[in-house]
N, C-alpha and C positions, 0 to 999 in steps of 0.2 A: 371098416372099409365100406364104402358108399357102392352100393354094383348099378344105380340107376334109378327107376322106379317101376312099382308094380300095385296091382291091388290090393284092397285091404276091405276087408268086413268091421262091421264094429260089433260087439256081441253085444253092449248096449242097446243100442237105437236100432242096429239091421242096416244101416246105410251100407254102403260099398262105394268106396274114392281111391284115386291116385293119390300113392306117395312115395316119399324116398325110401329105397329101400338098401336100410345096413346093416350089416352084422352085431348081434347082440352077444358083446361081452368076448370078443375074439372066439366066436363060433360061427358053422354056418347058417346059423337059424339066424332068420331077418325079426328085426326088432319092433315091437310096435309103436306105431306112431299113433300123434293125438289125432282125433274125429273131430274133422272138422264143424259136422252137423251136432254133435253133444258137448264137446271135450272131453270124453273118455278117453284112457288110455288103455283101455280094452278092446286090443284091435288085432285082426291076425291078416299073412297074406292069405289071397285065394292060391291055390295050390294049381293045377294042370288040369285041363280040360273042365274048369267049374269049381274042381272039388276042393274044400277048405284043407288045410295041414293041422297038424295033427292036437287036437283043440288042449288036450291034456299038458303039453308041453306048453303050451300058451298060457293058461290057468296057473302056472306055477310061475308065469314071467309078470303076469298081472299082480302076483300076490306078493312078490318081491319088488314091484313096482308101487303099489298101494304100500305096504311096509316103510318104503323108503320115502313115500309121499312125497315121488315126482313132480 
């Protein structure tokens, strides 16, 4: 399910961009999207008031993403 868009950090590069933001794998954790600025797919939302979400869940979404060579 697509909810809209929001931001995104890249742990790559450090950039921070808009983009669509959807559900990964029928959860409510939003998915990452490719970096515009590198092409990494190592990318998480920014979370509320600044703060990133929760980097550890993301690590395991990259690793299964890299795995699958997205």
């Amino acid at each position: 399910m697509i909810f809209g868009t929001t931001k995104f950090k890249c742990d790559n590069c450090g950039k921070t961009f808009r983009g669509v933001s959807a559900e990964w794998q029928c959860t409510a954790v939003i998915a990452p999207v490719r970096c515009p600025s590198c092409g990494s797919w190592h990318t998480m939302p920014k979370g509320f008031f600044g703060f990133f979400t929760n980097k550890g869940l993301y690590k395991n979404i990259w690793k299964s993403i890299d795995e699958n060579k997205v």
